[in-house]
C-alpha positions, -999 to 999 in steps of 0.1 A, spaced: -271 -216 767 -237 -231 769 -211 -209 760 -180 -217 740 -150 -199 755 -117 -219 745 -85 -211 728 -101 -191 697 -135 -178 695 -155 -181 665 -150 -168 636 -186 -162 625 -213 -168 649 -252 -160 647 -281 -171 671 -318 -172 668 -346 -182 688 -378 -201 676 -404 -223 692 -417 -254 682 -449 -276 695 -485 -276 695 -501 -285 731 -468 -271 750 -443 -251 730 -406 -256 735 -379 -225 733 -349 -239 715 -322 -213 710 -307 -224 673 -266 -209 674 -250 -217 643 -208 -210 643 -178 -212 623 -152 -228 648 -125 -255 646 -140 -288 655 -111 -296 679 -115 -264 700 -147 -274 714 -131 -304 731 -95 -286 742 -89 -271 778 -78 -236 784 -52 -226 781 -57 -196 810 -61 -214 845 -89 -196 856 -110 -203 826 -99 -237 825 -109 -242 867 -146 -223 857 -152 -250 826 -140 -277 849 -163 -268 877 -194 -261 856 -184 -299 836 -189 -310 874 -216 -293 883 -236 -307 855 -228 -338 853 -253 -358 872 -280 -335 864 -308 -327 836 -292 -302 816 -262 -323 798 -241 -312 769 -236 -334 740 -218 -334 706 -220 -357 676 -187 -366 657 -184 -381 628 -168 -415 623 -160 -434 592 -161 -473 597 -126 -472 582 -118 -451 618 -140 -473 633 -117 -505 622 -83 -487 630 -93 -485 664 -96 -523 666 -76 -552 653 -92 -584 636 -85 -607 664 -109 -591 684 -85 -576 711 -84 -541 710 -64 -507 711 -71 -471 702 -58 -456 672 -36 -427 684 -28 -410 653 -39 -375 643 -69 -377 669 -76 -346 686 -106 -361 706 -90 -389 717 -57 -369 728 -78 -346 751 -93 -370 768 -66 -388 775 -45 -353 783 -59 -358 820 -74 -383 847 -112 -396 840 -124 -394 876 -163 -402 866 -163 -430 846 -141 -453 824 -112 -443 802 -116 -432 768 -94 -460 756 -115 -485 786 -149 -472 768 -144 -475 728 -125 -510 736 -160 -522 752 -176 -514 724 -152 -529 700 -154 -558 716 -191 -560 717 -191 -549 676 -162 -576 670 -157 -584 631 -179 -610 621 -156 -643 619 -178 -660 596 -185 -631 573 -151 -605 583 -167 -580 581 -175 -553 607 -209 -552 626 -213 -514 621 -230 -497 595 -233 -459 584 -263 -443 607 -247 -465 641 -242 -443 666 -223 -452 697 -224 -432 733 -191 -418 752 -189 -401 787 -170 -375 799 -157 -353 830 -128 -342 819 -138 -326 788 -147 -288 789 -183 -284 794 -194 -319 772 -202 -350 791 -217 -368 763 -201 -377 723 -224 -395 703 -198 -413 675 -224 -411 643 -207 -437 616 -207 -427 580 -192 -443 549 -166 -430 534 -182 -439 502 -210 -422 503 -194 -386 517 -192 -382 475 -233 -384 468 -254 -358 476 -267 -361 512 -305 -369 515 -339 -377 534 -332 -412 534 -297 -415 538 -287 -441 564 -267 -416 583 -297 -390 585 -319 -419 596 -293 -421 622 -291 -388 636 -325 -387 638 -326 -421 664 -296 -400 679 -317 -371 686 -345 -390 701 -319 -409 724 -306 -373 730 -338 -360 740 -348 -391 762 -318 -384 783 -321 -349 788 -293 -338 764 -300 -299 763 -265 -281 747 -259 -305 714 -234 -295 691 -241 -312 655 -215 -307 624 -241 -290 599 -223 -303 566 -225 -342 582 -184 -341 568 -160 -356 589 -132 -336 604 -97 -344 598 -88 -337 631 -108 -368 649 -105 -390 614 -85 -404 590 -106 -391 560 -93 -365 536 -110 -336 516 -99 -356 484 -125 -384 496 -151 -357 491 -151 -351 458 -171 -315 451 -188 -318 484 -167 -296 500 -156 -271 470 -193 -261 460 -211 -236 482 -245 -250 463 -238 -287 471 -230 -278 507 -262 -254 516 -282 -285 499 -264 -304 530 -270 -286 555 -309 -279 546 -311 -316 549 -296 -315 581 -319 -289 597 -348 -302 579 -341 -335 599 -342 -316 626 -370 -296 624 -391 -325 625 -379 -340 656 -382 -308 671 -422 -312 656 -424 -346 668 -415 -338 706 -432 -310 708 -468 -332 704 -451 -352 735 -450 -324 757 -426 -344 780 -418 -316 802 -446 -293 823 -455 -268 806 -447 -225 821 -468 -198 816 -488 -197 782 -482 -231 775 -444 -227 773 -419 -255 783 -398 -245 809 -367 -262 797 -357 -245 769 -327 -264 744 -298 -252 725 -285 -269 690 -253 -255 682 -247 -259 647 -209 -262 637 -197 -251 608 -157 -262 595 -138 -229 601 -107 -222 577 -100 -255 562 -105 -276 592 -133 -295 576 -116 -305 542 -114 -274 516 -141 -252 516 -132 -216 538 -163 -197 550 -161 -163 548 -182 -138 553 -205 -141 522 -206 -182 528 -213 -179 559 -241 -153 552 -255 -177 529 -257 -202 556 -273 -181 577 -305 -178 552 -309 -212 551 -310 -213 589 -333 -188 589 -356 -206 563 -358 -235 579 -363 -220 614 -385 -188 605 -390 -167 637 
């Protein structure tokens, strides 16, 4: 499992292990945290630890067991990191992500700023229609080597509208993370981090907890998130386990086992609500539910 060692540990943390499949049966180790979005993606700051996360980055990087995390974008944070004429830039304001990958040298592949201008210019405004060619459930791919133990961000776009109805089924962002999960698996992306409330975080974009109306003040609203989240999941984790992609251990077993981290905002980092220990508690239930053991 990858561990999380950075500049705070989390606040509240819980992990449980359940298997899914039919034919072959895959061990996925299900962590869900309370943790500061920006900490998973900042170096350090003790040398040593810093040198250890560097080497195992390196160590994985060409290899089968990739770590991944999903952020949310808005298509409002989509369009500030482009400008209408179809040249581009990167918007350098109050963007935690961006800032640590640019705080040192991309060895691997191509800048952060060299990567998200490629795919502005291949997602250009529509000159006929102005408008942009992304909608909420697009997901676009960054990679890393000098990020602490992630090589891969899948950028998940949601509109801001909708962060103020009630997440569902067969809303275009969950039909989007699921896509991104089976691109995920396909790739052999075994450590994903996903935000659990599908909110996103103020440190990596412009949108505000005002923009959320209750979403983010009612513990009943957000549990009803999240279960839509892990339901979502659950049934990729049902689908690939009828593949039975990988050859199978004793008793039928996969032998690569996966870890989903689930994130959860901690303080006020996500937009308002503060999980404590009965919130988080409650949270923890409905992990459980979903995932009996």
């Amino acid at each position: 499992m990858m561990e999380i060692r950075r500049m705070e540990e989390p606040e509240f943390s819980e992990t449980f292990t359940v298997y899914q499949g039919t034919q072959v049966r895959t061990m996925y180790n299900i962590r869900l945290l309370a943790l500061t979005l920006s900490n998973l993606f900042r170096h350090p700051r003790d040398p040593h630890q810093d040198l250890a996360a560097r080497a195992q980055t390196a160590s994985s990087l060409y290899g089968t067991k990739l770590n991944a995390m999903i952020l949310l974008v808005t298509r409002k944070d989509w369009e500030r990191w482009t400008v209408r004429a179809g040249k581009t830039r990167v918007g350098r304001k109050s963007n935690a992500f961006i800032d640590n990958c640019s705080r040192s040298t991309e060895f691997h592949f191509e800048s952060i700023e060299k990567q998200l201008e490629k795919f502005a210019g291949e997602l250009a405004p529509n000159k006929n229609e102005g408008k942009l060619r992304v909608e909420e459930g697009d997901y676009f791919i960054t990679k890393h080597s000098n990020l602490p133990l992630i090589q891969v961000v899948f950028h998940l776009i949601v509109d801001e509208d909708s962060l103020k109805n009630e997440l569902t089924t067969r809303s275009p962002v969950v039909t989007g993370y699921r896509h991104l999960l089976r691109t995920a698996y396909r790739h052999d992306v075994q450590n994903l981090t996903i935000p659990l409330l599908f909110l996103p975080d103020p440190s990596v974009s412009g949108v505000r907890s005002t923009q959320y109306s209750s979403a983010v003040t009612d513990l009943s609203i957000l549990l009803r998130r999240a279960e839509v989240v892990l339901k979502a999941t659950k049934g990729f984790m049902i689908e690939t386990g009828r593949q039975g992609r990988h050859a199978s251990g004793t008793g039928g077993v996969d032998k690569e086992s996966r870890t989903l981290q689930f994130l959860l905002p901690s303080g006020t980092s996500g937009g308002g609500f503060v999980f404590g220990e009965e919130s988080f508690s409650a949270m923890r239930d409905k992990v459980a539910e979903v995932f009996p053991a």
